[in-house]
C-alpha positions in Angstrom: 173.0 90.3 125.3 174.0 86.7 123.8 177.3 86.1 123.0 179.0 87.8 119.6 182.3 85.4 119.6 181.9 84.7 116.3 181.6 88.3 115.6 184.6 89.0 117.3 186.4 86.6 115.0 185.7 88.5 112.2 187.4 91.6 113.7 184.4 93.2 115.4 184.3 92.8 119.5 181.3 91.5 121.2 181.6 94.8 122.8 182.0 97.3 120.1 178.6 95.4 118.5 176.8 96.2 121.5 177.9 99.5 122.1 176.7 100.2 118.4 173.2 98.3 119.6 173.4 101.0 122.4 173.2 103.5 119.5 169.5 102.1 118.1 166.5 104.0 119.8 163.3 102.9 119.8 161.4 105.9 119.0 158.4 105.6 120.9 160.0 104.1 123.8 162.9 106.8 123.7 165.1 104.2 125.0 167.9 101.8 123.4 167.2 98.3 121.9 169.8 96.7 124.2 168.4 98.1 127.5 165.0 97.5 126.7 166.2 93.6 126.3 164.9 93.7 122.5 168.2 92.6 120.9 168.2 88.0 120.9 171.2 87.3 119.5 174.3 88.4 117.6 175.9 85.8 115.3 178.0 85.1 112.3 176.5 83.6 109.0 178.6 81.2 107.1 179.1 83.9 104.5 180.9 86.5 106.8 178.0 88.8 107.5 176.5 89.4 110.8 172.9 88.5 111.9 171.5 90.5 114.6 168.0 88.9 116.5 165.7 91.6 117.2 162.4 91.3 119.6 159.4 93.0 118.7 156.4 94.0 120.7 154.1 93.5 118.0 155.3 90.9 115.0 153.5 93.5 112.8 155.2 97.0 114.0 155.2 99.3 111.6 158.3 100.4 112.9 160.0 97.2 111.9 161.7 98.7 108.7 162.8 101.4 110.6 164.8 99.5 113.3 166.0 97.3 110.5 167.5 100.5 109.0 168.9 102.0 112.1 170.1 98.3 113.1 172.2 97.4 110.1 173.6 101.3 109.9 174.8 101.0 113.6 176.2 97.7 113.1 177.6 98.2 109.6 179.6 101.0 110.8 181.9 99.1 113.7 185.1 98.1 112.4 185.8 95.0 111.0 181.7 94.2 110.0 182.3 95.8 106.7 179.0 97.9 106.3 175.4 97.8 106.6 174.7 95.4 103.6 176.8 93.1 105.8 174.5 93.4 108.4 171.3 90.9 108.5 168.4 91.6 110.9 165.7 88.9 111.7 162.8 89.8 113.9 160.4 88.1 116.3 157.9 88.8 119.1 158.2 89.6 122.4 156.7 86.7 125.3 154.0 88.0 127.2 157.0 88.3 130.3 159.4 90.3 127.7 156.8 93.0 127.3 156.1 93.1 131.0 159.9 93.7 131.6 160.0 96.3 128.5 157.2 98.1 130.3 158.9 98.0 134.1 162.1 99.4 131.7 159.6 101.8 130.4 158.7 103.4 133.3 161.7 103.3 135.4 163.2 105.7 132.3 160.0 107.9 132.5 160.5 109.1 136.4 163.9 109.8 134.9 162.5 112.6 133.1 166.0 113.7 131.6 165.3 112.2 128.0 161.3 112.7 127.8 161.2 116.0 129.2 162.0 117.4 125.6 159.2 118.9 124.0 160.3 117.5 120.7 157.6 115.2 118.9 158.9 111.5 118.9 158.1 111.4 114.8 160.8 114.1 114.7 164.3 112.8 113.4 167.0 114.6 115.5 170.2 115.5 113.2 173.2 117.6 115.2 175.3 119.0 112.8 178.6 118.6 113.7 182.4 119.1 113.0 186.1 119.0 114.8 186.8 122.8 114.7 185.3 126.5 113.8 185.1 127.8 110.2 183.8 124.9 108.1 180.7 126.5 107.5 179.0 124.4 109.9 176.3 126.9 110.1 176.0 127.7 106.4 175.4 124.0 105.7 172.7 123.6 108.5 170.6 126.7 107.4 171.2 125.5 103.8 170.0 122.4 104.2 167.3 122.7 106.8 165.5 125.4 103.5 166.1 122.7 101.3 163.8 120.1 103.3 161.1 122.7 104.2 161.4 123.3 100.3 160.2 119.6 100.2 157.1 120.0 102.1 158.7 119.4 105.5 158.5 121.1 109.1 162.2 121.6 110.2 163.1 123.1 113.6 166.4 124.8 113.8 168.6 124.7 116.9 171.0 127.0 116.7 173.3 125.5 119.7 176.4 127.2 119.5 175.6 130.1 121.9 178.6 131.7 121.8 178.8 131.8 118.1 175.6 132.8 117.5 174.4 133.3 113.5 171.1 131.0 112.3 169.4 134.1 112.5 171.3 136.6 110.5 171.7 133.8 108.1 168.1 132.5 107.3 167.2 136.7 107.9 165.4 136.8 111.1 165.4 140.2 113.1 162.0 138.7 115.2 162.6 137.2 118.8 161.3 134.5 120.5 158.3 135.2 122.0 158.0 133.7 126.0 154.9 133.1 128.5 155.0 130.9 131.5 151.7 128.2 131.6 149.6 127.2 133.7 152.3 125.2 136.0 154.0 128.9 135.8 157.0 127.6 133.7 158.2 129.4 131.0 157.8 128.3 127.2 159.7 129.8 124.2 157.9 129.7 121.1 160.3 129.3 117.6 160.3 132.0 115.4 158.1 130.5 112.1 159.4 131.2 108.5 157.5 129.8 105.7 160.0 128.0 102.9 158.0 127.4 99.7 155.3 124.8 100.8 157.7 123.8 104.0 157.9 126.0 107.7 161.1 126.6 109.8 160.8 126.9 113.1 163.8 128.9 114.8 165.9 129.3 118.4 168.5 130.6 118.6 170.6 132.8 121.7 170.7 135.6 119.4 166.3 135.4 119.0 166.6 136.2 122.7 165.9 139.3 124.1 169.1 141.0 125.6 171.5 138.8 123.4 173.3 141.4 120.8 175.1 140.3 117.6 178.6 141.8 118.5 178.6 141.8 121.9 180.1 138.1 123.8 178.1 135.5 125.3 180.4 134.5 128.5 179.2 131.6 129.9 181.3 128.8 131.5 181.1 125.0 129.9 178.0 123.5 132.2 176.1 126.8 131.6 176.5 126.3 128.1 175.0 123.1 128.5 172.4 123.9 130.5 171.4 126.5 127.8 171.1 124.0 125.0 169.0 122.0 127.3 166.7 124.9 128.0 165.8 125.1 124.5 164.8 121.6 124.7 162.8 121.1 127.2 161.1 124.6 127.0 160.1 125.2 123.9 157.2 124.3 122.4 158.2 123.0 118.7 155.0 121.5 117.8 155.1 119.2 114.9 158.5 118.8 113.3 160.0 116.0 111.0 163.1 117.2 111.5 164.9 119.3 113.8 168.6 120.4 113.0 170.7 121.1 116.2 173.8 123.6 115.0 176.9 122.4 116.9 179.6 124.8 118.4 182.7 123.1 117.6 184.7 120.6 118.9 184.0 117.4 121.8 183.0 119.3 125.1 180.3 119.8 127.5 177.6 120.4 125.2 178.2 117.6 122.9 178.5 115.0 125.8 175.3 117.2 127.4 173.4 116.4 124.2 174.5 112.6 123.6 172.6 112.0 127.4 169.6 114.0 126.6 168.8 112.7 123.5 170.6 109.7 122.8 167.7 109.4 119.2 170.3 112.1 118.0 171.8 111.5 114.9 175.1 113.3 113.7 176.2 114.7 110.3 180.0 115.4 110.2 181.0 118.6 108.4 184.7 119.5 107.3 186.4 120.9 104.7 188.9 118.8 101.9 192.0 119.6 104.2 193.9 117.2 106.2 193.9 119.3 108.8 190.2 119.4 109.0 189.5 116.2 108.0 191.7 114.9 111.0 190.1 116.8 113.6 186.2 116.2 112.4 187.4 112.8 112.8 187.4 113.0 116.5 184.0 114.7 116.5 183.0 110.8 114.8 184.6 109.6 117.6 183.1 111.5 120.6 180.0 110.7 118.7 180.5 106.7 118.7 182.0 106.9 122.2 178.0 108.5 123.3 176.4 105.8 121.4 175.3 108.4 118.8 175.0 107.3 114.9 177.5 109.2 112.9 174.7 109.2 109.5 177.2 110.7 107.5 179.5 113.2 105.9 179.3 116.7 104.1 182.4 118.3 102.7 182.3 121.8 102.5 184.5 124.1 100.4 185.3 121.5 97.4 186.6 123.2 94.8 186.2 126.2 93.5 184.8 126.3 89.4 185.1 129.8 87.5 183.1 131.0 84.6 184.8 129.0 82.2 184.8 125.9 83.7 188.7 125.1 85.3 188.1 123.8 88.5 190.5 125.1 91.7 190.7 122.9 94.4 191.9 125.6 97.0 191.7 123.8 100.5 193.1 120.2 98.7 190.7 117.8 97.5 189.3 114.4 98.8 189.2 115.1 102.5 185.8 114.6 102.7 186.1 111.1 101.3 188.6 110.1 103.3 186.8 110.9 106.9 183.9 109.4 105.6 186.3 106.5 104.5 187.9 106.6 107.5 184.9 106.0 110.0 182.3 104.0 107.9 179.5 106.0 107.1 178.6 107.6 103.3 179.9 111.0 101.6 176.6 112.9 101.1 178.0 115.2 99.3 180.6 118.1 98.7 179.7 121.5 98.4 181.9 123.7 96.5 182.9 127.1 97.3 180.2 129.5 95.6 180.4 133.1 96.4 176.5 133.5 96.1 175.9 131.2 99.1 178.2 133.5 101.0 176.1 136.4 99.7 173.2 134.8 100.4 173.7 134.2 104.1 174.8 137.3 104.5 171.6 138.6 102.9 169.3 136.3 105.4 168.4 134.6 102.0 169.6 130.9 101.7 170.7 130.0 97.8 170.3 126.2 98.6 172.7 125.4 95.5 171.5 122.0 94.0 174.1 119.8 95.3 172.7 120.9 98.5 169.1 119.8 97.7 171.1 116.3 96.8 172.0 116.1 99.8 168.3 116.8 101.2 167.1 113.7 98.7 169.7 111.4 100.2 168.9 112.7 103.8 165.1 112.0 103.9 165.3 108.6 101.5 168.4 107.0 102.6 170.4 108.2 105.4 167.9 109.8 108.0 164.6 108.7 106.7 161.4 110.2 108.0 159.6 107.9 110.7 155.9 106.7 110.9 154.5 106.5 114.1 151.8 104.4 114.8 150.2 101.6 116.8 153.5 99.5 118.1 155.2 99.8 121.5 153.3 103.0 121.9 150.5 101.4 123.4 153.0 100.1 126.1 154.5 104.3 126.9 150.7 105.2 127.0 150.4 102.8 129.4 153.5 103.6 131.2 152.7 107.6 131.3 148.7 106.7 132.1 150.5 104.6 135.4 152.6 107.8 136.4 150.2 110.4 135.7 151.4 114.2 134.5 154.5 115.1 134.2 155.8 117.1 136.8 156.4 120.9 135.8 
């Protein structure tokens, strides 16, 4: 990639700008911008902000706003650039050559078969709900919010990942299990449990859908073959069509976080703590682990604000402002703080989701701000149907 020196000068490194580059997927190519030889230049404007050249296939993509998003966010958040609206991207088109060495990059990815295996659509946005330790309520803000976008309309896929903590489906009331057939090739495919949200559909997988898994009794597997688990349910299910798919995180920065950052680097990551220090400190690292794979931390949730009684005093119980300081702390927004609210306990408890309206906020800013919904259509996808038409079928 072209020199960032000037870049550098104004505290960011040539090399923390490109690994944030490494963190921009193009969707259809399911490979990053850097690698794929799209990113021309990295400079500094007289004013201080940072212009960052990007190569097109098509001077028309329809993809264009969405890179220009994912571009400025990536950028915005290395230290020392000052945030996205300090972040300029120009575009231009691709030499006949360019492409050609796009499409040899292309292919050599495809025989790869690690990151395109997944049977999740490419229009799907990928959001891993994370945080730095257990009992944040994590899980209560992914089931939360994952009902409040099918409440919008939307298709959302639930992963719950955290096999050994196990509790999407007690939460979002699910006693069904998955159902699995092996096709044609004689592989096996999970199908996601279905549950109808308003005018929305979630689709669910979780260890505890599976048949043998009980709700108090331990899931004892070692670190890779937790991994290997999580990938399971990503290449073998068949999730159909999705605009979202929420991946519930087990806590902390091990195997199936580093797993996940390799087998779909498109993920984005949503921080979750709580307004302790304590907390916020430790979700801090999960930021880090996240930058360190390349993977765009879109924002933060706090969870467990303050508590308001009947008559209105508020009492802030686990401190107050921790959420605002992580997301401070690492560049990215505050999407919201959730406070404590004994009917959304009672509610996941019940297998029925309150969705509290801060919660539906944080939907809004979610699908119109932070993780917008992609449209895929006629850009570098002509090159991949090229590329898979040259390989032929996937292998099984």
């Amino acid at each position: 990639m072209p020199s960032a020196q000037a870049a550098a000068r104004a505290g960011a490194s040539d090399a923390a700008i490109t690994n944030a580059l490494r963190g921009v997927i193009d969707p259809e190519l399911g490979d990053n911008v850097v690698d794929l030889g799209m990113v021309r230049g990295v400079t500094q404007l007289p004013d201080g902000r940072i212009e960052v050249g990007i190569a097109l296939t098509t001077a028309g993509c329809p993809l264009r706003s969405q890179l220009m998003h994912d571009v400025r966010a990536h950028v915005g958040g290395v230290p020392g650039v000052g945030g996205a609206e300090r972040v300029k991207v120009t575009f231009g088109e691709m030499t006949p050559e360019q492409k050609r060495s796009l499409m040899d990059r292309a292919r050599w990815k495809a025989t790869e078969r690690d990151e395109i295996a997944v049977d999740i659509p490419d229009s799907a946005r990928v959001v891993a709900i994370a945080s730095g330790k257990g009992g944040v309520g994590k899980s209560s803000v992914t089931v939360n919010l994952a009902t409040a976008l099918a409440l919008r309309g939307l298709t959302v896929g639930v992963l719950d990942a955290d096999i050994g903590g196990f509790s999407v489906p007690r939460m979002l009331g699910l006693d069904a299990r998955v159902d699995a057939e092996k096709d044609e090739a004689g592989k096996v495919r999970i199908t996601p449990i279905e549950k109808v949200v308003g005018d929305g559909l979630l689709k669910v997988v979780s260890m505890g859908s599976i048949e043998g898994a009980e709700e108090d009794q331990a899931i004892m597997l070692r670190g890779l073959m937790l991994n290997r688990a999580v990938q399971h349910f990503l290449e073998d299910v068949r999730w159909g069509d999705l605009d979202y798919l929420l991946i519930d995180m087990p806590p902390g920065t091990s195997d199936v976080q580093m797993g996940l950052a390799r087998m779909l680097p498109r993920t984005e990551m949503i921080i979750v703590t709580t307004p302790a220090v304590a907390a916020q400190k430790v979700a801090a690292r999960a930021a880090d682990m996240a930058q360190k794979g390349h993977l765009r931390v879109a924002g933060v949730i706090e969870n467990m604000s303050a508590f308001e009684c009947e008559h209105g005093v508020r009492y802030p119980l686990f401190g107050e402002g921790g959420g605002q300081r992580l997301a401070d702390d690492i560049g990215v927004p505050l999407l919201g703080s959730i406070p404590l609210d004994a009917s959304v306990a009672a509610g996941g408890d019940a297998g029925e989701p309150v969705v509290p309206s801060v919660v539906t906020d944080i939907a809004e800013r979610i699908v119109t701000e932070a993780i917008p919904l992609l449209t895929m259509t006629d850009c570098s996808a002509r090159l991949l149907d090229a590329v898979e038409a040259a390989l032929g079928p996937k292998p099984s």
